[in-house]
C-alpha positions in Angstrom: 0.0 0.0 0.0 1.4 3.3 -1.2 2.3 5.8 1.8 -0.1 8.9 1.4 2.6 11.3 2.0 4.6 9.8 -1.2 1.4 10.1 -3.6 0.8 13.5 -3.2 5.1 14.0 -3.2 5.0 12.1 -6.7 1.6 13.9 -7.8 2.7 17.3 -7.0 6.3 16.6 -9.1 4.0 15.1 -11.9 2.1 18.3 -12.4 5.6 19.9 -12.5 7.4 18.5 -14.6 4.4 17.9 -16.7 3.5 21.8 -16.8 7.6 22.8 -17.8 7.4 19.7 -20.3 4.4 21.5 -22.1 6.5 25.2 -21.9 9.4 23.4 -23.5 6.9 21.8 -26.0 5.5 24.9 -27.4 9.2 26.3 -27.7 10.3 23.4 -29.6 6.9 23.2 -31.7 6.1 20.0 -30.6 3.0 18.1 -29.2 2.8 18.3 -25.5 2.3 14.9 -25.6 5.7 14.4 -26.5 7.0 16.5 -24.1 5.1 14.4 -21.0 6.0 11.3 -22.5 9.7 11.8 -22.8 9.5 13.2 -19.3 7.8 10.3 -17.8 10.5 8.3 -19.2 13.3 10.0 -18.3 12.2 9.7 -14.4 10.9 6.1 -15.0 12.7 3.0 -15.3 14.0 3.5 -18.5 16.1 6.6 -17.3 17.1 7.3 -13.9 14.1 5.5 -11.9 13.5 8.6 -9.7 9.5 8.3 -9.7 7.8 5.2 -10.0 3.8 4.4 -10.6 1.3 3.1 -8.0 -2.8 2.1 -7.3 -3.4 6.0 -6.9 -1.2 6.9 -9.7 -2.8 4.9 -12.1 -6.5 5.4 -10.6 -5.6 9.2 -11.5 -4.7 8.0 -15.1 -7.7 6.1 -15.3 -10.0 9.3 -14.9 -7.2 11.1 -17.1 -8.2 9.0 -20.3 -11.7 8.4 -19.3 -11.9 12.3 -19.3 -9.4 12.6 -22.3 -12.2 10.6 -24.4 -15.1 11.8 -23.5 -13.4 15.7 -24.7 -12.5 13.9 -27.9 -16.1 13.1 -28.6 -17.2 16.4 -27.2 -15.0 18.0 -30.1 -16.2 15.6 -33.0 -18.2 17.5 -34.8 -20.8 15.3 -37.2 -22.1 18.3 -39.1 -18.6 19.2 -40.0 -17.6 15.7 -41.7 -20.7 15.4 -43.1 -19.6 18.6 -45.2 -16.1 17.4 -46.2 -18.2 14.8 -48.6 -16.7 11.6 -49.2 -13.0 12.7 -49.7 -12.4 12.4 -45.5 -14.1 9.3 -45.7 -12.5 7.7 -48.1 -9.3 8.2 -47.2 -10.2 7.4 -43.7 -11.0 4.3 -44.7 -7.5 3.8 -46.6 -5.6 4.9 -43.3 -7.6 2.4 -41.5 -8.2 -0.9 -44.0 -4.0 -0.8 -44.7 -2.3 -0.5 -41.6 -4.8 -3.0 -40.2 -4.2 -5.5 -42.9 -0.5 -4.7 -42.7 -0.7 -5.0 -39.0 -2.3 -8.9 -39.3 0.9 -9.7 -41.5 2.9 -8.3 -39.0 1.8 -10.4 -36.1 1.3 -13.3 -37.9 5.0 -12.8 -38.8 6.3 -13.0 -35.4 3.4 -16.1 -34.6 1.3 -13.9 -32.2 -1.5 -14.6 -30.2 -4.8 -13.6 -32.4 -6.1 -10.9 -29.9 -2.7 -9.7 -29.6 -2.5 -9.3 -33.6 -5.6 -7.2 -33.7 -4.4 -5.6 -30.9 -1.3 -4.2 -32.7 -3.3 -3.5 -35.8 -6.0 -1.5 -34.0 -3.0 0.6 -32.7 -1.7 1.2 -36.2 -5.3 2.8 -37.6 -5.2 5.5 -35.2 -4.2 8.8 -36.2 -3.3 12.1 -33.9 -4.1 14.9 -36.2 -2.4 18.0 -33.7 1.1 17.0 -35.0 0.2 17.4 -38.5 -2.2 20.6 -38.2 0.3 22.2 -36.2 2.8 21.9 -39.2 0.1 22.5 -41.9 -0.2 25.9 -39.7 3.3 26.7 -40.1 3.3 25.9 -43.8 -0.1 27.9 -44.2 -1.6 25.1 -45.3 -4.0 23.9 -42.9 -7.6 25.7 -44.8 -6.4 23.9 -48.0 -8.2 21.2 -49.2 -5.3 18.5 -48.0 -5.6 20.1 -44.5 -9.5 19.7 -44.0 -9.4 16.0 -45.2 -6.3 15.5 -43.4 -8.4 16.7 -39.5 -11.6 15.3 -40.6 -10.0 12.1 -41.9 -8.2 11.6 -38.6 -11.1 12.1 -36.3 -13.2 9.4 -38.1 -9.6 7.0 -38.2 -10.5 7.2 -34.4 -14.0 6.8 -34.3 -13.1 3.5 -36.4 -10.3 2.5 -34.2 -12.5 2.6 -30.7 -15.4 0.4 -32.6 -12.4 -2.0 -33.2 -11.0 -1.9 -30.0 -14.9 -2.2 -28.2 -15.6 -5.4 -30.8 -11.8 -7.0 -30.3 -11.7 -6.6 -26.0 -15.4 -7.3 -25.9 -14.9 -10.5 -27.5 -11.7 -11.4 -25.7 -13.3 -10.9 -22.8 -16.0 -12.8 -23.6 -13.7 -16.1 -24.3 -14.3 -15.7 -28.0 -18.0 -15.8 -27.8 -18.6 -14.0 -31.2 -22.1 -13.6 -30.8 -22.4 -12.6 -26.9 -19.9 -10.0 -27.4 -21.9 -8.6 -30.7 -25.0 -8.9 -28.8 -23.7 -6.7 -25.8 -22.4 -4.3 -28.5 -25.3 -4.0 -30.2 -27.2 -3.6 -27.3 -25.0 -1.2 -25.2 -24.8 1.3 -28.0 -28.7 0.9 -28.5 -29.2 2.2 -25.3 -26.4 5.1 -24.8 -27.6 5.4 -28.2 -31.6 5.7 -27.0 -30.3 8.1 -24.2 -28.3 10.4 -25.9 -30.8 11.8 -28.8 -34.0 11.2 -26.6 -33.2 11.9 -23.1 -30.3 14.0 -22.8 -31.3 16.9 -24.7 -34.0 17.7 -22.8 -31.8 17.2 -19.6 -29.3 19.6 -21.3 -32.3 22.4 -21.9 -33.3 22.0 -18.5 -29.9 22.5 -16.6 -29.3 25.2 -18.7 -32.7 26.9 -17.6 -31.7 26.6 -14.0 -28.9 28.7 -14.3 -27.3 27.2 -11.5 -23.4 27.7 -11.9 -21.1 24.5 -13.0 -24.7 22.5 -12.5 -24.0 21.5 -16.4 -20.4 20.8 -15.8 -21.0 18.7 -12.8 -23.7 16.5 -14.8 -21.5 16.2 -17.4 -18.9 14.6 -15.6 -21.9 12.2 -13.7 -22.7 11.3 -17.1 -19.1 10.6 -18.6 -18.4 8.1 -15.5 -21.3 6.5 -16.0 -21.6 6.1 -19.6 -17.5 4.5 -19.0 -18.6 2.3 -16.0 -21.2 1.1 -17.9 -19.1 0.2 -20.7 -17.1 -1.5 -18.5 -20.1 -3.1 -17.1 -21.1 -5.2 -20.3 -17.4 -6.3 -20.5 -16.7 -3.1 -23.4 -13.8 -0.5 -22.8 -14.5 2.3 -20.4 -13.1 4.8 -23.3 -16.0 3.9 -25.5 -18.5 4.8 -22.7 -16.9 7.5 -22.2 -16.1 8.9 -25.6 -20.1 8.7 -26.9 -21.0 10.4 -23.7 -18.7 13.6 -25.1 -20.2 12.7 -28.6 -23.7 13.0 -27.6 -23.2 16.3 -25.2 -21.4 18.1 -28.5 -24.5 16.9 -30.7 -26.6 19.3 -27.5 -25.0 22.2 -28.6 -22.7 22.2 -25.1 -19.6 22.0 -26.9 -18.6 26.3 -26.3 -19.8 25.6 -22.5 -18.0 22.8 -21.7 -14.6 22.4 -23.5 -13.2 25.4 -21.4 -13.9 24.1 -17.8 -12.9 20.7 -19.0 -9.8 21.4 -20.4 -8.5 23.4 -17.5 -9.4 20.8 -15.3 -8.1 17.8 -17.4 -4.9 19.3 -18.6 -4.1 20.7 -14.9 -4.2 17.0 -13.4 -5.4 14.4 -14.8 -4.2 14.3 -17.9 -1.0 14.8 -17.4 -0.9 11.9 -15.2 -1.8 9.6 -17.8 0.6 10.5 -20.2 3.3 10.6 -17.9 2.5 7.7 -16.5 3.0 6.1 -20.1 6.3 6.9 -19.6 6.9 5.7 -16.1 5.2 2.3 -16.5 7.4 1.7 -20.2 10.6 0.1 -20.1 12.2 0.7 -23.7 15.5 -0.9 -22.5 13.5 -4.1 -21.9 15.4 -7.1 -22.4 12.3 -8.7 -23.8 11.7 -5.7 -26.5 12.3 -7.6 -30.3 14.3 -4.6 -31.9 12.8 -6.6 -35.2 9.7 -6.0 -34.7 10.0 -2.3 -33.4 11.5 -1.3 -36.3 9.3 -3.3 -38.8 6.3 -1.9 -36.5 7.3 1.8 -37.0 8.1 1.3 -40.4 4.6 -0.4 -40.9 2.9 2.8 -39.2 4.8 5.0 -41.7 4.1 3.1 -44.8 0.6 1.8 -43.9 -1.0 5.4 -43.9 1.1 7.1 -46.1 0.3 4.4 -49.0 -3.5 3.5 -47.5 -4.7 7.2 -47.0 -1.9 8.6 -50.2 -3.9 6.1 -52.6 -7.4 6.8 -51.7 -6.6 10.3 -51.9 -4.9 9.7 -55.4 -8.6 7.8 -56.3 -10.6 10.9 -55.1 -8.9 12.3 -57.9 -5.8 15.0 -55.8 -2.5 14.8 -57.3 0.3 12.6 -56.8 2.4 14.9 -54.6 -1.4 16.2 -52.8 -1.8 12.5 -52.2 1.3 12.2 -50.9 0.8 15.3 -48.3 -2.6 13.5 -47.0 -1.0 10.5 -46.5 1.6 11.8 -44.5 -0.3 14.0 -43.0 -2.0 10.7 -41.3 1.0 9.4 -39.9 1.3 10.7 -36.6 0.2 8.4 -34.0 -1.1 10.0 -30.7 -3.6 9.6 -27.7 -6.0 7.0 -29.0 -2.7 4.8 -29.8 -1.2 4.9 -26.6 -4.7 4.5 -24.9 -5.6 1.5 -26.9 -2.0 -0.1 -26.0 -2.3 1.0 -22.6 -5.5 -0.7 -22.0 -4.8 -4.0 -23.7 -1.6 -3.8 -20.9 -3.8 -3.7 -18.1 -6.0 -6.6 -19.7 -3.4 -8.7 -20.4 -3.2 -8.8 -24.1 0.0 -6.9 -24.5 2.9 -7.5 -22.4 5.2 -4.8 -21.9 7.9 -5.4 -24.6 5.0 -4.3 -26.8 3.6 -1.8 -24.7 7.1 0.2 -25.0 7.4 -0.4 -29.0 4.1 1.1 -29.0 5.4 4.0 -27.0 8.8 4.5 -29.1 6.5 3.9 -32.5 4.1 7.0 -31.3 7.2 9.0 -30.4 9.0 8.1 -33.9 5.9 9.0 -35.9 5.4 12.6 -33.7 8.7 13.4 -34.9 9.2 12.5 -38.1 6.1 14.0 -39.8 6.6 17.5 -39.8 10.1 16.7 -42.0 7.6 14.5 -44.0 5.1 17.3 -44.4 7.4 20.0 -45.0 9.1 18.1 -47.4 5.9 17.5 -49.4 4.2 20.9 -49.0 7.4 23.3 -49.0 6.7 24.1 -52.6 3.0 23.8 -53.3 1.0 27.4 -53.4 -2.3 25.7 -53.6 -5.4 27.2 -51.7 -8.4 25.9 -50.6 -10.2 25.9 -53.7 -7.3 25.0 -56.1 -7.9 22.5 -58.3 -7.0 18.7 -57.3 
């Protein structure tokens, strides 16, 4: 049993080191992310072992992601990929169908464990779109027509990626019972489903009436824990739960109210905990770590949505090099990665030898796609309505 004294010690340097991590971030033009990663690290086992994870610790994380999710759904905006057409769609589906596919090679390759092959290529679909918007900002190319199919594209890649995850942990869960974990699929998104468009609105309207300060906040946090511990109820991931409560309070027009107060309090605690402790529970020295595999798995999550997303762009009928740009532009990996490989940790599908070549495979791809995008966009003086 941790000492209480120590948690709040370790908890208080967290939020430090996590808050001069993000001030060094923004210098350096990188992803916080990065920043609170690479910090966790360096104070975790795989540097010099100064801070180490605990129950508390990780229960903080726990509410970090769940909270993480359910503001990713609150920023999904439907209306706004309906609009993009099909050309987000289709090249979400590229960035998703081939570094799935190439993901199944992959494991079967190395003579994984079935759950722990679609583990690894649910990981490779996801997609972080802040590394490449913040570049496509730099290059003044994020209003183009690569940069709205590159965000919109992204955000469905991770609506696709948390059904997969919710159908493959479901079913492992279940002891393979294909049908029992469809049925508790079906049925659990039926009824969040049910709740969200005919009971919640009207909730919304009335806590808004009421006027009674932070009474809409406060419900939407009852909501969000209950929508994940339900999830988690039926045997599906608490991040699903979570991430259709968000989904469903943005479709109530609460989006303005709530992403202010939620950020605040997310990225002033609990989020950094999370991400830090990514770091402090990853061992990238492992002994068990197949430096094989990590490099074929980063080159896979490099290829895979470059060529999947770069081809269906090229079929939507942009240019080579604009095809090119979109794939690239979906090669960061991000939060829905790491949360994916975090939870399949804690369930016992991933050991930690995978765990940590997911963590250096998010890292890699942070880093490297600005030099990709630059490299593709440098020269191009396209707007938004240029031609394809």
């Amino acid at each position: 049993m941790e000492e209480p004294a120590h948690v709040i010690a370790v908890l208080a340097l967290i939020i430090l080191f996590a808050r001069w991590s993000g001030v060094l971030s923004m210098k350096t033009k990188q992803p916080p992310v990065v920043g609170m990663i690479l910090i966790g690290l360096l104070l975790g086992p795989s540097g010099i072992h100064l801070l180490q994870s605990g129950v508390i610790i990780k229960f903080l994380a726990k509410v970090g992601v769940i909270l993480l999710l359910f503001m990713a759904g609150l920023e999904t905006n439907i209306r706004t990929i309906r609009k993009t057409g099909m050309n987000a769609m289709v090249v979400a589906i590229g960035g998703v169908l081939v570094p799935f596919l190439s993901g199944l090679l992959l494991g079967l390759a190395f003579s994984f464990p079935i759950y722990k092959t679609l583990i690894i290529s649910t990981i490779l679909t996801a997609t972080s779109v802040s590394v490449s918007v913040m570049t496509l900002m730099d290059l003044k190319r994020l209003r183009t027509v690569e940069g709205v199919t590159i965000m919109n594209a992204a955000i469905i890649d991770d609506i696709l990626g948390i059904l997969l995850l919710t159908f493959i942990l479901s079913t492992a869960s279940h002891e393979g019972s294909l049908l029992l974990s469809l049925g508790k699929i079906v049925a659990y998104l039926a009824a969040i489903a049910l709740f969200g468009t005919m009971v919640l609105p009207g909730l919304v309207r009335l806590m808004t009436r009421l006027g009674v300060p932070t009474l809409l906040l406060s419900m939407a946090i009852v909501c969000m824990l209950l929508f994940a511990w339900s999830a988690e109820g039926m045997g599906i991931a608490d991040i699903t739960g979570a991430y259709f409560a968000g989904l469903f309070f943005g479709m109530c027009g609460t989006r303005e109210k709530l992403l202010p107060d939620l950020d605040t309090l997310g990225h002033a605690l609990f989020i950094p905990v999370f991400f830090i402790n990514i770091g402090l529970e990853t061992h990238i020295w492992h002994q068990d770590v197949n430096i094989l595999f990590a490099a074929l798995f980063i080159l896979v999550a490099v290829g895979g949505k470059t060529f999947g997303a770069g081809i269906c762009a090229r079929f939507r009928g942009f240019s080579w090099q604009r095809s090119l740009g979109i794939g690239c532009g979906m090669v960061p990996r991000g939060e829905v990665a790491l949360v994916i490989s975090k939870l399949s940790l804690d369930m016992a599908v991933l050991h930690h030898n995978e765990h940590s070549t997911t963590v250096l495979m998010v890292l890699c791809t942070t880093l490297v796609t600005p030099f990709l995008l630059k490299g593709v966009f440098a020269r191009q003086t396209i707007g938004l309505q240029g031609e394809k």
